[in-house]
N, C-alpha and C positions, 0 to 999 in steps of 0.2 A: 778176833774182831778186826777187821781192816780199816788201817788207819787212815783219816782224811790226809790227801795231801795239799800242800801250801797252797797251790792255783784254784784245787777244788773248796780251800778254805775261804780265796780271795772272793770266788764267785757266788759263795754261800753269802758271805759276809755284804755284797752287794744285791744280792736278792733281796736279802731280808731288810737292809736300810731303805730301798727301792719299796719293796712292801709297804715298809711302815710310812715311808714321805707318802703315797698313792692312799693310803688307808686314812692318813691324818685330812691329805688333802681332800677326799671324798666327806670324809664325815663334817668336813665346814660346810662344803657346798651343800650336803644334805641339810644342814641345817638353819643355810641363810634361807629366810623370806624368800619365799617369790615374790620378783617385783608386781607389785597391782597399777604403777604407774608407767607411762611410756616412758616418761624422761631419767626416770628410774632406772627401767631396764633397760635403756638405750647405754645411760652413761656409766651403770654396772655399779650403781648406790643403794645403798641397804634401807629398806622401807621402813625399817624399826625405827630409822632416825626421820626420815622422810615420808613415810606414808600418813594420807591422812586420817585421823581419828574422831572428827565426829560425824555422827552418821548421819545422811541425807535422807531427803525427803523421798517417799515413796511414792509415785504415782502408779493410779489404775491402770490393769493393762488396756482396757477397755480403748482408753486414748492414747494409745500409744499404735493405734493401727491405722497404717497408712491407707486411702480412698487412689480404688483404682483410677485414671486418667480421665478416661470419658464419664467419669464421675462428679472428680472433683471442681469445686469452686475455686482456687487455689492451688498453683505449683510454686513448690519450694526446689530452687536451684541449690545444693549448699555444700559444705565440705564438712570435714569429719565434726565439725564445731553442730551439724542438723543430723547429723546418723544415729544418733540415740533418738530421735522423734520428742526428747523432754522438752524441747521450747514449742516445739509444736502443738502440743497438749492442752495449752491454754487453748488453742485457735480450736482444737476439735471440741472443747469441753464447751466452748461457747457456740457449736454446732457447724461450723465450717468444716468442710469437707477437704482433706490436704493428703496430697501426691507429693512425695519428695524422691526428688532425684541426685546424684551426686555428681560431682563433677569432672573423677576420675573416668566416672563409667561413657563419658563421651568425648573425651581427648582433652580437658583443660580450655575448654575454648566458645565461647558461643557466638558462631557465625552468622553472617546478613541474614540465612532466610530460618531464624529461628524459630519465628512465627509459624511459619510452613510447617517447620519440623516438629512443632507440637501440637498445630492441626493435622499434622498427618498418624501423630500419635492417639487421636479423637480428642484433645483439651477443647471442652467449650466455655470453661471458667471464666473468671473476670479480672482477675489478679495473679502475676507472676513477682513473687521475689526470689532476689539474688543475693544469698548469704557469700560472703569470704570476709577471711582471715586477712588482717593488714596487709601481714609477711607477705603474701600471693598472690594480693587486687593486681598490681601491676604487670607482673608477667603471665596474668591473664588476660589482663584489658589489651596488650602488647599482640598476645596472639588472638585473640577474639578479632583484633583491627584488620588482621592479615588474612582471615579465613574467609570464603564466603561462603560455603557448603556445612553443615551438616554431616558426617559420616554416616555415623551410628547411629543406628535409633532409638527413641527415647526406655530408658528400663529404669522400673520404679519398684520398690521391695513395700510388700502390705504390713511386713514388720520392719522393725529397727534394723539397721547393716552392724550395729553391736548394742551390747546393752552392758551398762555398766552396772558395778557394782552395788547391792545398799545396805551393806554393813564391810565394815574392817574384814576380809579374808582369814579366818582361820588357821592356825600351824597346819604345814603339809611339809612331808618331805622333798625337796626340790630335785626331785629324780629324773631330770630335764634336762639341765643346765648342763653345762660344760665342766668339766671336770676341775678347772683350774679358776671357776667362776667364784667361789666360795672367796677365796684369796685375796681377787682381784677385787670382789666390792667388800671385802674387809679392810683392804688397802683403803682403798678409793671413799671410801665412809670415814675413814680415818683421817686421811688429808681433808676432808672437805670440813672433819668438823674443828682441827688444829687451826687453820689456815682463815685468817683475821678476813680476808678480803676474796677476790672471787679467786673460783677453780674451774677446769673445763677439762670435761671427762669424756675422751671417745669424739674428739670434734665437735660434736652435737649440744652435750650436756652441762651446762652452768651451774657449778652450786654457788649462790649469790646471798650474801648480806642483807635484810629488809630493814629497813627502817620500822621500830615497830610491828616489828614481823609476828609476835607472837599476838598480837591483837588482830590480825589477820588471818593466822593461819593454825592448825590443830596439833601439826606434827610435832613430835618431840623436838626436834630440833629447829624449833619454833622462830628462831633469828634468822635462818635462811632458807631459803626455797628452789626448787632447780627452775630453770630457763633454758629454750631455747637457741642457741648458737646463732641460729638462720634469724632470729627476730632482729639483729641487728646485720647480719651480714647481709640481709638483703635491700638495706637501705631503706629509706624515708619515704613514705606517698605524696604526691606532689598535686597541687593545684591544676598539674596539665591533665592529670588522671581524673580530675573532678570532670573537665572539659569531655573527656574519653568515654566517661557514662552518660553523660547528659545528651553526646550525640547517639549513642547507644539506644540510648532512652528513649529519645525524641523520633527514633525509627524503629518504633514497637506498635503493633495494635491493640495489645493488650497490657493494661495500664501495668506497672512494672516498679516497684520497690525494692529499694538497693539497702543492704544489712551488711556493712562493712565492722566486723568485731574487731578492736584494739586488739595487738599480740599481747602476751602477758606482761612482760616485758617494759610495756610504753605505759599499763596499767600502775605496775608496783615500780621500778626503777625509771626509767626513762619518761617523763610524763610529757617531755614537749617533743617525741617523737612524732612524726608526719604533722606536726603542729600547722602548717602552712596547709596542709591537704584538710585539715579537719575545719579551720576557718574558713574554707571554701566551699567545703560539701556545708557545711550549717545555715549556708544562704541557698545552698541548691534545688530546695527540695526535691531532692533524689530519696531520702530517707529517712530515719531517725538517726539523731549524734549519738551514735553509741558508746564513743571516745567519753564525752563528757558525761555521759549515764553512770561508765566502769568506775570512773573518778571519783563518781559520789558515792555508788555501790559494793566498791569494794572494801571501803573503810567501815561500813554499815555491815556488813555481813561477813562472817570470816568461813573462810571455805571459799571465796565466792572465785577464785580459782584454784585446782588441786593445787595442794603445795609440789605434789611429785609426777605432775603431768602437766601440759600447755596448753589445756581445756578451761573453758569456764566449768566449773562442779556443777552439780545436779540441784544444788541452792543458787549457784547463777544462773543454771539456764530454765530456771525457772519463772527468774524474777524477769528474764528474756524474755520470756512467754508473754509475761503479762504486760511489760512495753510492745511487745510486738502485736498482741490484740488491740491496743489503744490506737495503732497505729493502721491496724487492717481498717478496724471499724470506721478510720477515716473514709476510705476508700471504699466498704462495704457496710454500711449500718446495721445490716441482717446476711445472715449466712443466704447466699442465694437457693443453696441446696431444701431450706425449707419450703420455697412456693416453688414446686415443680411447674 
């Protein structure tokens, strides 16, 4: 029998440790969670500690279907906070007719002859709202001032652009992920639940201290919650921004309602963020203070944003809904779509 020699023993000897690190390292990654949340899986944290666990409210799909253009009573401008259609569902369930659009699909921007752009879309509705995120009002209203064209034209989906989740996701093998990903939100799970005060993972991802946080929130790691990076780095809304809709507003022909959503952020930690912008818009009637809705609502309802994404949940954007109908029916008493 031919004896192994010392270099062939070297290189055996590396195989097989090589092996075993690649085999060790696959079978973590095979068996962390996939993440179910964005902030989750942005900043590479383990859902066991962060995902959340009680289960939301199911609505019909019935209302969850978008009304083609030359349809509807109602266009919904909105970002990924209106892409699940769940706050919309009040409005359908109380028979308004709703088109939503989003705001990637037409450059971030809503130019002078908008009006045009969504008569030329066939909108002969009565009401336009304009949903955004804190984080975003600004360097939209910034580039909306700039633009006076329209590009693209208008495209509206008759279902959801996602649908989320309604119950806690299931064990799967995570035969996806990145090979070295197992590891890194083992790590990364680990510092954030050590670590007395905040952590930020991947740029993006904050795992954050709540005050109270378990009365709030479902997840096992019930003290803390991940956030957004951008909620604070992109700065405060300003009283000039109120000014920026109201001219906005005031050159529309079709009456127009602004849904400016708190970041998370300014909900649970930061409360007197864009505080200057919010006592301006609450004299403007441009909208509802959604600012001081969150304030009341998130301490009444727990879930009422994922603990592991930068969404309101499906128990907030519900409760959305039904502010948000209180607020159409200012503007429309009856769905127009019933008296053709």
């Amino acid at each position: 029998m031919a004896r192994i020699t010392t270099p062939a023993k070297v290189w055996l000897l590396t195989f097989l440790a090589g092996f075993i690190v690649i085999s060790a390292m696959l079978a973590v990654t095979l068996a962390t969670p996939i993440p179910y949340g964005d902030l989750s899986r942005i900043g590479r944290l383990s859902d066991q500690q962060f995902g959340w666990l009680a289960p939301p409210p199911k609505v019909d799909p019935e209302l969850l279907r978008g009304t083609p253009i030359d349809q509807a009573d109602i266009v919904v401008i909105g970002d990924s906070f209106s892409m699940t259609y769940r706050w919309q569902s009040a409005l359908v369930k109380a028979g308004y007719r709703v088109s939503t659009t989003y705001w990637l699909q037409f450059g971030e921007a809503l130019c002078g002859d908008v009006d045009d752009w969504l008569a030329k879309a066939g909108f002969r509705g009565k009401l336009v709202i304009v949903e955004s995120v804190e984080r975003l009002l600004n360097e939209r209203l910034r580039t909306s001032a700039q633009c006076p064209n329209m590009v693209r034209p208008y495209e509206a989906k008759l279902v959801p652009f996602s649908s989320p989740f309604e119950e806690v996701p299931g064990f799967a093998l995570n035969w996806n992920a990145q090979l070295t990903s197992g590891l890194i939100t083992y790590r990364n799970t680990q510092r954030a639940m050590k670590t007395p005060g905040d952590t930020v993972f991947n740029v993006e991802t904050m795992a954050r201290p709540v005050q109270d946080g378990c009365k709030f929130f479902s997840n096992r790691l019930c003290d803390k919650a991940l956030f957004l990076s951008e909620d604070i780095r992109n700065g405060e809304l300003t009283p000039a921004n109120v000014e920026s809709m109201k001219t906005f507003t005031a050159a529309r022909r079709t009456p127009l309602l602004w849904m400016v959503i708190p970041n998370k952020t300014t909900v649970y930690i930061d409360h007197d963020h864009s505080k200057d912008f919010v006592t301006a818009f609450r004299g403007s009637n441009l909208g509802p203070d959604l600012f001081g809705w969150a304030e009341t609502r998130h301490a009444l309802t727990r879930d009422f944003f994922f603990p592991n994404d930068t969404h309101l949940s499906m128990h907030g954007q519900l409760e959305l809904g039904e502010l948000m109908l209180n607020e159409v029916r200012k503007k429309l008493p009856e769905p127009p779509s019933r008296h053709p």
